[in-house]
HTML snippet that shows the backbone in 3Dmol.js (N, CA, C, O; Angstrom):
<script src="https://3Dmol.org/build/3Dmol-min.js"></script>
<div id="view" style="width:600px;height:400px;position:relative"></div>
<script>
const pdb = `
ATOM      1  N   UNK A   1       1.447  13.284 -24.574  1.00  0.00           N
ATOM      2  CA  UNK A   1       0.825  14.285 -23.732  1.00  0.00           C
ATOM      3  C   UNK A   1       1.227  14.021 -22.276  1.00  0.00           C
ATOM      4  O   UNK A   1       1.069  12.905 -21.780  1.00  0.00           O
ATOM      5  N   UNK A   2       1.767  15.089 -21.565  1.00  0.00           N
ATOM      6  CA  UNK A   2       1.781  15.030 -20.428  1.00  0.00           C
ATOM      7  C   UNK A   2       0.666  14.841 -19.414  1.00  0.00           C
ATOM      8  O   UNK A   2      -0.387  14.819 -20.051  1.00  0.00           O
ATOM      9  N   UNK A   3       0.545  14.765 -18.735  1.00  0.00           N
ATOM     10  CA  UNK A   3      -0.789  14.727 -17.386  1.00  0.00           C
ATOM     11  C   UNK A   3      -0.181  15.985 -16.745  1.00  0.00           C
ATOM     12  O   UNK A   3       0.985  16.370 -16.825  1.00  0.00           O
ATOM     13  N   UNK A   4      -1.323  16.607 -16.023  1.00  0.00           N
ATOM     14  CA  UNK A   4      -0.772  17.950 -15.060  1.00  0.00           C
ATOM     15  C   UNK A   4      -0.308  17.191 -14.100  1.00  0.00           C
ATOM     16  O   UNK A   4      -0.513  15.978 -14.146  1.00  0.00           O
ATOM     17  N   UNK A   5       0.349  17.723 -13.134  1.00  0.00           N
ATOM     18  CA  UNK A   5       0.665  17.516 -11.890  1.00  0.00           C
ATOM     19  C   UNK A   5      -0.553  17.329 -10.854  1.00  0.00           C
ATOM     20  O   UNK A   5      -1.650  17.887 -10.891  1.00  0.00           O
ATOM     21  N   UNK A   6       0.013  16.242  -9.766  1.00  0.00           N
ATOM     22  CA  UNK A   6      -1.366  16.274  -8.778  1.00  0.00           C
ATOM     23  C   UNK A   6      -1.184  17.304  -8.051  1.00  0.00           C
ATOM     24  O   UNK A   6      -0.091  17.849  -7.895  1.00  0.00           O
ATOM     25  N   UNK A   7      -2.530  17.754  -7.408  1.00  0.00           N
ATOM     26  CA  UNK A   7      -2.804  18.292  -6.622  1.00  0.00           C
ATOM     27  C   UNK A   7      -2.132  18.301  -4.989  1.00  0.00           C
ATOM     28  O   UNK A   7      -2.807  18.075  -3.985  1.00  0.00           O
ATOM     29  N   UNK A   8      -1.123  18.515  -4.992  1.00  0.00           N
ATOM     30  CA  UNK A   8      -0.332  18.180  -3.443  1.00  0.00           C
ATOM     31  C   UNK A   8      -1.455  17.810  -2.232  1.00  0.00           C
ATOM     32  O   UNK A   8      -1.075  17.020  -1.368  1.00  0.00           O
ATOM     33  N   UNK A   9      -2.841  18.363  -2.142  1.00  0.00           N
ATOM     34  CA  UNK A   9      -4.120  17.717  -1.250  1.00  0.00           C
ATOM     35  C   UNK A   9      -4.624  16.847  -1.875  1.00  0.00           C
ATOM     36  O   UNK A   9      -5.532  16.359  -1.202  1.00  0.00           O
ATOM     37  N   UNK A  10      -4.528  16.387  -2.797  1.00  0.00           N
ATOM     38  CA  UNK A  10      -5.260  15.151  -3.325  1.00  0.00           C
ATOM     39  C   UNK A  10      -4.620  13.850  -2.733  1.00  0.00           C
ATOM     40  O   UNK A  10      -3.493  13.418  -2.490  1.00  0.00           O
ATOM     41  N   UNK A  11      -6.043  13.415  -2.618  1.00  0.00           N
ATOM     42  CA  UNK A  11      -5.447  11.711  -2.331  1.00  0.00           C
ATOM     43  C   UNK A  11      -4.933  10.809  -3.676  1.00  0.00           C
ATOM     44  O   UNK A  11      -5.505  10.824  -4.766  1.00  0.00           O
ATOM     45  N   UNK A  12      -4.227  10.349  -3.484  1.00  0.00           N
ATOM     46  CA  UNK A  12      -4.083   8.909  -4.702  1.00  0.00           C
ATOM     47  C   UNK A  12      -4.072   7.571  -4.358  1.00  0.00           C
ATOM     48  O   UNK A  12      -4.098   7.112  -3.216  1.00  0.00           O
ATOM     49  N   UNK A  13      -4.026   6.897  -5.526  1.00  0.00           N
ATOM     50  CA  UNK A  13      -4.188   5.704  -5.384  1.00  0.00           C
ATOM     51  C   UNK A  13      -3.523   4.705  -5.374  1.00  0.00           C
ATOM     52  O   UNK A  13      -3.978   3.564  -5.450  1.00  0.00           O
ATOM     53  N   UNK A  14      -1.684   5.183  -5.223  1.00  0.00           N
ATOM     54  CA  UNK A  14      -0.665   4.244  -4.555  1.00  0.00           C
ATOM     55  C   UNK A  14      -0.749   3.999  -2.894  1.00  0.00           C
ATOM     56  O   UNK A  14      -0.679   4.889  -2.047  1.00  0.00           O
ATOM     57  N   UNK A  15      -0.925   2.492  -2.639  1.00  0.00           N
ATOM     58  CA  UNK A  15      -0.484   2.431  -1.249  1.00  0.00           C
ATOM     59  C   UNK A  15       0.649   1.559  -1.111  1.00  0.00           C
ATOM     60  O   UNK A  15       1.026   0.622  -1.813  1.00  0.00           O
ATOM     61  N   UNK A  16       1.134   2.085  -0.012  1.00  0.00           N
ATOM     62  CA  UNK A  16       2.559   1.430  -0.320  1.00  0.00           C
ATOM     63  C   UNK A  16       2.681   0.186   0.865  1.00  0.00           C
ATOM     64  O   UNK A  16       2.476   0.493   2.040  1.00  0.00           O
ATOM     65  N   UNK A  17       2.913  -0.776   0.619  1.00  0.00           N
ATOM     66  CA  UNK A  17       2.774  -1.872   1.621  1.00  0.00           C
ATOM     67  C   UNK A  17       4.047  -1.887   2.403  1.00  0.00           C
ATOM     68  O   UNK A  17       4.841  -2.797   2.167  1.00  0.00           O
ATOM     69  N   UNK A  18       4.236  -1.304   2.989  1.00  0.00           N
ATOM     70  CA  UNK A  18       5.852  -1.446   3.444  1.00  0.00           C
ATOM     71  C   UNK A  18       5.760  -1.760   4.874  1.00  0.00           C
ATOM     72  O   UNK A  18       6.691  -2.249   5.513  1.00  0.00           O
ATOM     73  N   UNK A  19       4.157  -1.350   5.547  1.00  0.00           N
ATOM     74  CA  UNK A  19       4.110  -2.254   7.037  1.00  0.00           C
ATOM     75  C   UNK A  19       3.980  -3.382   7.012  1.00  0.00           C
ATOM     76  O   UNK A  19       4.549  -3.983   7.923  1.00  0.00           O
ATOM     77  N   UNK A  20       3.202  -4.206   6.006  1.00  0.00           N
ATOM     78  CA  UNK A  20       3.174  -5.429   5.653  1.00  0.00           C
ATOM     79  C   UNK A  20       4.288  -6.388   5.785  1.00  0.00           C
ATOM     80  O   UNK A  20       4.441  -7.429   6.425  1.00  0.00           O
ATOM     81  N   UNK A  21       4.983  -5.730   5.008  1.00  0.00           N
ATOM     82  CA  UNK A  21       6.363  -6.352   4.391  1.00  0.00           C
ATOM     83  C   UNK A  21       6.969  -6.565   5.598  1.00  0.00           C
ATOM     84  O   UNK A  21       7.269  -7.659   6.076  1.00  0.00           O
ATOM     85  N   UNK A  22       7.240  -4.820   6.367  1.00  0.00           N
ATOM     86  CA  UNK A  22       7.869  -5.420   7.417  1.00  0.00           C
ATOM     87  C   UNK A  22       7.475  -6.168   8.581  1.00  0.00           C
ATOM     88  O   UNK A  22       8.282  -6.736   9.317  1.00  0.00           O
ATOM     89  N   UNK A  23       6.270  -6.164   8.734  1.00  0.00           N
ATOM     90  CA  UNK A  23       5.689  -7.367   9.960  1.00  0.00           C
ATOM     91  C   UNK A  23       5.739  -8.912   9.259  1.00  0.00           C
ATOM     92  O   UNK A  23       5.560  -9.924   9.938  1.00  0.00           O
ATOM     93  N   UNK A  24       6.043  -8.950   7.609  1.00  0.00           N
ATOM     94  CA  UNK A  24       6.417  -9.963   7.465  1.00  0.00           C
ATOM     95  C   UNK A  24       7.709 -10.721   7.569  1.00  0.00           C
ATOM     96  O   UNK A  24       7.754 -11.896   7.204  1.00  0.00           O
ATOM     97  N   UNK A  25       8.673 -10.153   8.009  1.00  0.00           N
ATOM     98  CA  UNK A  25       9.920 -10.263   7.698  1.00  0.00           C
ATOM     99  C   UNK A  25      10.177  -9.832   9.232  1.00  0.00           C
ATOM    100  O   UNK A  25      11.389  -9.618   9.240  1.00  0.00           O
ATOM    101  N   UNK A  26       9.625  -9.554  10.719  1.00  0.00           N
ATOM    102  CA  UNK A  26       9.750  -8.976  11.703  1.00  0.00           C
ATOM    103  C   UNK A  26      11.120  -8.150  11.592  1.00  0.00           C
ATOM    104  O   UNK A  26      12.269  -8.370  11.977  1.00  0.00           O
ATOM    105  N   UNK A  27      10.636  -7.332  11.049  1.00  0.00           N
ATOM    106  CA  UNK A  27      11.726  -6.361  10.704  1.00  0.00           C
ATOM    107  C   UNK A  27      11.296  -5.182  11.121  1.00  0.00           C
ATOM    108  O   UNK A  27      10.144  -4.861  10.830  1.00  0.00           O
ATOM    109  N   UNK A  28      12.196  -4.210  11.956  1.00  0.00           N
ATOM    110  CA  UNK A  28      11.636  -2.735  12.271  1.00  0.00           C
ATOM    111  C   UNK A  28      11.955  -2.016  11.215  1.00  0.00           C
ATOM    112  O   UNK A  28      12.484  -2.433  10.185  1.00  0.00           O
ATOM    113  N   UNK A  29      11.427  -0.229  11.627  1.00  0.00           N
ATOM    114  CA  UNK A  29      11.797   0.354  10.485  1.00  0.00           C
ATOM    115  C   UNK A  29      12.770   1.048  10.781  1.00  0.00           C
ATOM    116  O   UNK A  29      13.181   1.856   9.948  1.00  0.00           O
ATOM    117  N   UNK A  30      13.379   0.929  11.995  1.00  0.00           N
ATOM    118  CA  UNK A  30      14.183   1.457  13.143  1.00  0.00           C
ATOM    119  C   UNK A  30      15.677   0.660  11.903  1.00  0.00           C
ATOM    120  O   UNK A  30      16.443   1.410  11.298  1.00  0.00           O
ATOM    121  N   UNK A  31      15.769  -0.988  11.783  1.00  0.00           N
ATOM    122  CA  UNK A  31      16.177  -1.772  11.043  1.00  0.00           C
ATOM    123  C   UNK A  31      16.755  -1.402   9.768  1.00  0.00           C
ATOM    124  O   UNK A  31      17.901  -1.450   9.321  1.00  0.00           O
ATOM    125  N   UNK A  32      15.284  -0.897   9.162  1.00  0.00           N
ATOM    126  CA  UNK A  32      15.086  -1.025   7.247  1.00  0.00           C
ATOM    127  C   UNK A  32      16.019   0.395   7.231  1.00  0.00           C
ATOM    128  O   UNK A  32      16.868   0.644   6.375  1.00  0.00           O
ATOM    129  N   UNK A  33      15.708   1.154   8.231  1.00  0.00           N
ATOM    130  CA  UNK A  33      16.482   3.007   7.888  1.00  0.00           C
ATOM    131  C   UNK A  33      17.992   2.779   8.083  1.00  0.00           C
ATOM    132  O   UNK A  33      18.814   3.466   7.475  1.00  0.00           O
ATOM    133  N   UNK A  34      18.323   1.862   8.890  1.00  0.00           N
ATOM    134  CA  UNK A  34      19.916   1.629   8.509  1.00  0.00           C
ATOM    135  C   UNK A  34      20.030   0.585   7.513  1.00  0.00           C
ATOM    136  O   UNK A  34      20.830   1.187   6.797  1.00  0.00           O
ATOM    137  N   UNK A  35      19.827  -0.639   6.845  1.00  0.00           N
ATOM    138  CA  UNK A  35      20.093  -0.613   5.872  1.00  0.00           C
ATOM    139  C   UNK A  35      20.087   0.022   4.762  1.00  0.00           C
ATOM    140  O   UNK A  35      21.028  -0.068   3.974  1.00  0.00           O
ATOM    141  N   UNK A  36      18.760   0.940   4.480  1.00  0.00           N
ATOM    142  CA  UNK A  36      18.615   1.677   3.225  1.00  0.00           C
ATOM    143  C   UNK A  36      19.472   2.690   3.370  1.00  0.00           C
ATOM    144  O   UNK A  36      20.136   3.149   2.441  1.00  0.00           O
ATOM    145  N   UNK A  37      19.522   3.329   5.218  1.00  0.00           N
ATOM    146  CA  UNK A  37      20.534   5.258   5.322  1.00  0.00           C
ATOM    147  C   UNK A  37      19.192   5.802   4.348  1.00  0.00           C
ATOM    148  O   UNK A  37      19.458   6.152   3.198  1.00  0.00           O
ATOM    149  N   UNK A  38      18.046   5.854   4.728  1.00  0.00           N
ATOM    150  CA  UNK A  38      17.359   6.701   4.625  1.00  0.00           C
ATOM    151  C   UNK A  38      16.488   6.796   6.080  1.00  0.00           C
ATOM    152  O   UNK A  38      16.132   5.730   6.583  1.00  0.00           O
ATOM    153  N   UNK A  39      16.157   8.026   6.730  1.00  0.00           N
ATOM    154  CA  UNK A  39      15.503   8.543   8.202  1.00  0.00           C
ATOM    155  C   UNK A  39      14.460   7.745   7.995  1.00  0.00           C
ATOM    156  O   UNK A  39      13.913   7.366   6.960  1.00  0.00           O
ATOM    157  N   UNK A  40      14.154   7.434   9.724  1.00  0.00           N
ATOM    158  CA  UNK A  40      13.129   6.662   9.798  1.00  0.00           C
ATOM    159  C   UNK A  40      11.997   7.521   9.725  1.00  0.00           C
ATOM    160  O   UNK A  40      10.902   6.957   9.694  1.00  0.00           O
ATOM    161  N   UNK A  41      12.031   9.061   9.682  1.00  0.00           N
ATOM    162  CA  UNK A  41      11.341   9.836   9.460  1.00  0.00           C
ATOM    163  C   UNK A  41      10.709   9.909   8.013  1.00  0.00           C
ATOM    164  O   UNK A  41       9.529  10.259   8.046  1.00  0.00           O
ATOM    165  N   UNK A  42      11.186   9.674   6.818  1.00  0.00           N
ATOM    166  CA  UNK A  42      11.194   9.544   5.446  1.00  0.00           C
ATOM    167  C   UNK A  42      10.920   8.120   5.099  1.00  0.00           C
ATOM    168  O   UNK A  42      10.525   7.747   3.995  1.00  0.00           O
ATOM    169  N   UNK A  43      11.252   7.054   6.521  1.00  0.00           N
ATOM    170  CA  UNK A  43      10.627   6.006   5.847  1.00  0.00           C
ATOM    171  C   UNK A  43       8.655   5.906   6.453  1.00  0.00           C
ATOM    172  O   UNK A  43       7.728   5.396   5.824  1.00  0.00           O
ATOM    173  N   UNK A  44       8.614   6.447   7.539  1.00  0.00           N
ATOM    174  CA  UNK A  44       7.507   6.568   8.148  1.00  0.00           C
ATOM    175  C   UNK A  44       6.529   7.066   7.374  1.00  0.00           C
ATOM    176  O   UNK A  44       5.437   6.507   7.477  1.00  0.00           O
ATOM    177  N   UNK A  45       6.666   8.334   6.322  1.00  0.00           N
ATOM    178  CA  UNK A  45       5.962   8.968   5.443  1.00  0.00           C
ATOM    179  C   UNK A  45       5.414   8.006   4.529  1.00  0.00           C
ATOM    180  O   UNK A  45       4.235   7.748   4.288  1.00  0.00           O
ATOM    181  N   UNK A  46       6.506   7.503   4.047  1.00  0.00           N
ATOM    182  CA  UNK A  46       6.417   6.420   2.801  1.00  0.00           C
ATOM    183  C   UNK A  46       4.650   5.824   3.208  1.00  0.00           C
ATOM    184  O   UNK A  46       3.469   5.877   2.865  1.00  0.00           O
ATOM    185  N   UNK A  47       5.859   5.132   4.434  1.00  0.00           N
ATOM    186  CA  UNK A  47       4.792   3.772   5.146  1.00  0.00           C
ATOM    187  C   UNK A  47       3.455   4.270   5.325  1.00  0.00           C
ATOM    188  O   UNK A  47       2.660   3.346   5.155  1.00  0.00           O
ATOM    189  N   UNK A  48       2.770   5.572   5.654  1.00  0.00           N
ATOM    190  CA  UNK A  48       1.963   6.217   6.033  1.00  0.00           C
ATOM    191  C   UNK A  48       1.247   6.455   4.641  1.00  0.00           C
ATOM    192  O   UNK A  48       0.058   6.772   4.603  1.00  0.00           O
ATOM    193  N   UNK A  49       2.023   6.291   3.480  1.00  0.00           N
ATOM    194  CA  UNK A  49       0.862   6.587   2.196  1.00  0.00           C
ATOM    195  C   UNK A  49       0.585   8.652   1.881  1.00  0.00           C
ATOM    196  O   UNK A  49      -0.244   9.264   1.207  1.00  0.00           O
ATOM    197  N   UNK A  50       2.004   9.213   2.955  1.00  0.00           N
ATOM    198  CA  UNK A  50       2.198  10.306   2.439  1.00  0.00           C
ATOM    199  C   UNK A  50       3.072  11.068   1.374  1.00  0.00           C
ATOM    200  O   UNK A  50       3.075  12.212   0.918  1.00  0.00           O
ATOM    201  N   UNK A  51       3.743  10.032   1.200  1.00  0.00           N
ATOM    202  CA  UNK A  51       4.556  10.515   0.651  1.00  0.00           C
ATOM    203  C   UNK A  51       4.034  10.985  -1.027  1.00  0.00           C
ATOM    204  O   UNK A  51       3.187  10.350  -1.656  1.00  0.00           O
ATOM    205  N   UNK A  52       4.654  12.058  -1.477  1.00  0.00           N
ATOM    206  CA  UNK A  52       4.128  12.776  -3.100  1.00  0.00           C
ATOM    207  C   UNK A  52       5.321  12.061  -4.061  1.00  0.00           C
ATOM    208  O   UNK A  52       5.005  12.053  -5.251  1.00  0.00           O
ATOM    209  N   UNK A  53       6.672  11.444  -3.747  1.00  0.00           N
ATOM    210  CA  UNK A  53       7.463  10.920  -4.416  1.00  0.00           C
ATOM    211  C   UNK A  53       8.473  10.141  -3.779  1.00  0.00           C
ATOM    212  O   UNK A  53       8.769  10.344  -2.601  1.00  0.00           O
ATOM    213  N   UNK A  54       9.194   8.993  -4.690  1.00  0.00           N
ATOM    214  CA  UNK A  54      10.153   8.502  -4.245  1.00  0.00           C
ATOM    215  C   UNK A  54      11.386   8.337  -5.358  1.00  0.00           C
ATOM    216  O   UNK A  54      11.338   8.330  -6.588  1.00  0.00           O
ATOM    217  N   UNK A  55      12.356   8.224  -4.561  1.00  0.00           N
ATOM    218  CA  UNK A  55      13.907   7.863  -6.026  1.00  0.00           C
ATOM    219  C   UNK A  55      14.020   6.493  -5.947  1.00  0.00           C
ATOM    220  O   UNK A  55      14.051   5.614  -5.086  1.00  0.00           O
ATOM    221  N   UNK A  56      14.103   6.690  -7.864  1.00  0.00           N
ATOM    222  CA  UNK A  56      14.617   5.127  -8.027  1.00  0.00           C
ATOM    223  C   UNK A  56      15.876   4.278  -6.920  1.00  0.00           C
ATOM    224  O   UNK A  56      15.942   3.058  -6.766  1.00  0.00           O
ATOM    225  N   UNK A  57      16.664   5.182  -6.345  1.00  0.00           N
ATOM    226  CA  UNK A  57      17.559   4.595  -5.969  1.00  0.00           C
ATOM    227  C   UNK A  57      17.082   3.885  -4.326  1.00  0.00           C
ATOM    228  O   UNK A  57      17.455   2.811  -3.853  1.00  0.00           O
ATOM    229  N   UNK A  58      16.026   5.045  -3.638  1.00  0.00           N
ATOM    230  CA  UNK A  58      15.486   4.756  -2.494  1.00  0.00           C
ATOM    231  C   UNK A  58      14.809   3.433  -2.541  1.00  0.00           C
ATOM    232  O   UNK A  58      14.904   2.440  -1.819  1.00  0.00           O
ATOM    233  N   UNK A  59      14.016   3.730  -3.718  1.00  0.00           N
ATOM    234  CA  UNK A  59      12.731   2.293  -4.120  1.00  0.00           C
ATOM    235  C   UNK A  59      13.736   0.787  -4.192  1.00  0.00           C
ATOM    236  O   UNK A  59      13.353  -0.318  -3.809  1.00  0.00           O
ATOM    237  N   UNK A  60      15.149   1.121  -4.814  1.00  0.00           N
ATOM    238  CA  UNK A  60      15.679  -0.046  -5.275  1.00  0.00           C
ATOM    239  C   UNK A  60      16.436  -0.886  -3.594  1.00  0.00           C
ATOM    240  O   UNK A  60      16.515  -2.093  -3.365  1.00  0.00           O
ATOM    241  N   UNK A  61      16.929   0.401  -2.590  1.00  0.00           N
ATOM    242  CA  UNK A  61      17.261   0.294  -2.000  1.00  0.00           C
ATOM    243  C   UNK A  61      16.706  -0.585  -0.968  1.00  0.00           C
ATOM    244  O   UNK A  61      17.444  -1.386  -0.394  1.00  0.00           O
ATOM    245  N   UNK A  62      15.154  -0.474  -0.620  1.00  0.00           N
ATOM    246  CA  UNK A  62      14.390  -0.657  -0.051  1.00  0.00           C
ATOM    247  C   UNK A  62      13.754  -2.065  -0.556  1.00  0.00           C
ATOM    248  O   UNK A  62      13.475  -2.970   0.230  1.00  0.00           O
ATOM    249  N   UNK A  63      13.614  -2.121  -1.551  1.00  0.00           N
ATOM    250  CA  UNK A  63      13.850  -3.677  -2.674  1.00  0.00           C
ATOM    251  C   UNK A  63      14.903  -4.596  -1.540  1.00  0.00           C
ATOM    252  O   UNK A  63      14.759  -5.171  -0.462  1.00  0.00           O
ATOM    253  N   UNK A  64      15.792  -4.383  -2.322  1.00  0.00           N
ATOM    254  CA  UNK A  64      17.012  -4.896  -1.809  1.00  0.00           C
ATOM    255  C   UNK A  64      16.655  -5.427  -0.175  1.00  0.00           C
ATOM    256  O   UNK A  64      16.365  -6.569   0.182  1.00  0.00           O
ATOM    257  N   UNK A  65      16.767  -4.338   0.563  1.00  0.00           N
ATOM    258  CA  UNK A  65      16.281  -4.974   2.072  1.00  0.00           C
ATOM    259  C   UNK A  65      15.494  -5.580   2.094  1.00  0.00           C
ATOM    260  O   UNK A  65      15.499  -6.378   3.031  1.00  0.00           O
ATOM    261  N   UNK A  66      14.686  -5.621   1.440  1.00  0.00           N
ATOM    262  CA  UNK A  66      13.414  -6.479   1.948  1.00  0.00           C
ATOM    263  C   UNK A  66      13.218  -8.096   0.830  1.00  0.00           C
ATOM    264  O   UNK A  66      12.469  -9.051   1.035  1.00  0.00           O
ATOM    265  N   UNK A  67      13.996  -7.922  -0.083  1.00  0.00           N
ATOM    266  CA  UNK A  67      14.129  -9.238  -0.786  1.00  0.00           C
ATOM    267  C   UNK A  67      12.518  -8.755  -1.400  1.00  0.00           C
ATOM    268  O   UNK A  67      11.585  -9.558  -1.408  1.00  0.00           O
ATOM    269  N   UNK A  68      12.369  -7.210  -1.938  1.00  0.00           N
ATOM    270  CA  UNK A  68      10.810  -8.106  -2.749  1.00  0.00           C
ATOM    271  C   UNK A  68      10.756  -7.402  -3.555  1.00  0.00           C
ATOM    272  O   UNK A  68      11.736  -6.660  -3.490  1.00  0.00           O
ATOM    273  N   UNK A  69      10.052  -7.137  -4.464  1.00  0.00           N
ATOM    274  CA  UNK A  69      10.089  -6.503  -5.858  1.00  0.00           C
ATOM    275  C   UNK A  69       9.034  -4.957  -5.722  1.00  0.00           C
ATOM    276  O   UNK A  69       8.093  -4.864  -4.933  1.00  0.00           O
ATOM    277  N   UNK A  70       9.423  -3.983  -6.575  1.00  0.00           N
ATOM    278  CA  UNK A  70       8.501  -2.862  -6.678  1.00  0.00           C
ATOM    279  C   UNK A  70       6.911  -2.966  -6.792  1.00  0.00           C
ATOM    280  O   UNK A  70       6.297  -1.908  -6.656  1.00  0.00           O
ATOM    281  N   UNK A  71       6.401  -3.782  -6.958  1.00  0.00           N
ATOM    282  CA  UNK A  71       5.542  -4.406  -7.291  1.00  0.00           C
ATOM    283  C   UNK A  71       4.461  -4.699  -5.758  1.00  0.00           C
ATOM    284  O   UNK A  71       3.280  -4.521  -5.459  1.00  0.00           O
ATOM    285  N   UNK A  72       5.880  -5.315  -5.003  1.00  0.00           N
ATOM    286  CA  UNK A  72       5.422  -6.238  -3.655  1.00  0.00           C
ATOM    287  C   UNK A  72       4.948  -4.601  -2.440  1.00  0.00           C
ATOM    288  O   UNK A  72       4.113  -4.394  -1.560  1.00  0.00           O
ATOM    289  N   UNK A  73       5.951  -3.878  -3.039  1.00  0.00           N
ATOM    290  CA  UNK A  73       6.134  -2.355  -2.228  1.00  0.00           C
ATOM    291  C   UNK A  73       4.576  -1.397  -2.456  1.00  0.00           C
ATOM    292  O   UNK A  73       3.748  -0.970  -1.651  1.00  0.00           O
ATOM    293  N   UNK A  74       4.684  -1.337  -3.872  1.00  0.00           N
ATOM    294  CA  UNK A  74       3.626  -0.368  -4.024  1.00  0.00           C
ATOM    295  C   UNK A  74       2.219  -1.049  -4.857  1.00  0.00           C
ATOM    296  O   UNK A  74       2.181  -2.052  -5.571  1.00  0.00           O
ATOM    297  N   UNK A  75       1.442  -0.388  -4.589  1.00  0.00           N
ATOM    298  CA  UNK A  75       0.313  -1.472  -5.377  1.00  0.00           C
ATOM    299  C   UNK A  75      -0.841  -0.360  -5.584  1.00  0.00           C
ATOM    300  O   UNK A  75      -1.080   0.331  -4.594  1.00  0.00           O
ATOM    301  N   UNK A  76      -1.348  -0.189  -6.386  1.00  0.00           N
ATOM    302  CA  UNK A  76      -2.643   0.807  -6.865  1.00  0.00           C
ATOM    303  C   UNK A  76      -4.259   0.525  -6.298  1.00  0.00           C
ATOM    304  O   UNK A  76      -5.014   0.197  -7.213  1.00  0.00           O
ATOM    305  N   UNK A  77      -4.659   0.572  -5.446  1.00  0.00           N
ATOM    306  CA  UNK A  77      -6.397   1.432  -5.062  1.00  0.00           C
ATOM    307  C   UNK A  77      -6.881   1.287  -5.725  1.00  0.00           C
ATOM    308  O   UNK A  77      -6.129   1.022  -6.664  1.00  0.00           O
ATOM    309  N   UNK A  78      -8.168   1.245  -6.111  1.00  0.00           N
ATOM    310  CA  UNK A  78      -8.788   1.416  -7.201  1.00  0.00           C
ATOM    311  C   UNK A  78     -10.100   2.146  -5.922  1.00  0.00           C
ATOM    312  O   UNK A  78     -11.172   2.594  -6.327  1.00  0.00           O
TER     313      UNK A  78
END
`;
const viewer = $3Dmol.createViewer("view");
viewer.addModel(pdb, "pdb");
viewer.setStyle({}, {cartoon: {color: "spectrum"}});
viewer.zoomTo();
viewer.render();
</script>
């Protein structure tokens, strides 16, 4: 069974730690958007917990820079 789609106004319950990460690593995002070549505009969303989706390739990309696992990136609310 599928699930419907969310509600584009709904909140959820991924937050994505990616300010973390980068104040751990004193890393800008000015930084992370040229290694990944994704806008710091698209990474700002992320970071902000707006974003409605991401690509495997972005997520892996963003991995990669930061040396940490999908796991370390996104993490579930309860």
């Amino acid at each position: 069974m599928v699930a419907p789609a969310a509600d584009p106004g709904e909140a959820h319950e991924i937050h994505c730690r990616l300010d973390e990460l980068l104040a751990e690593r004193a890393m800008t995002l000015t930084r992370l958007s040229e290694l990944v070549g994704v806008s710091v505009v698209n990474l700002s969303v992320l970071k902000n917990d707006r974003a409605r989706a991401i690509r495997f390739s972005t997520l892996q990309a963003i991995c990669d820079a930061l040396g940490c696992e999908v796991g370390d990136l996104l993490v579930r609310r309860r």
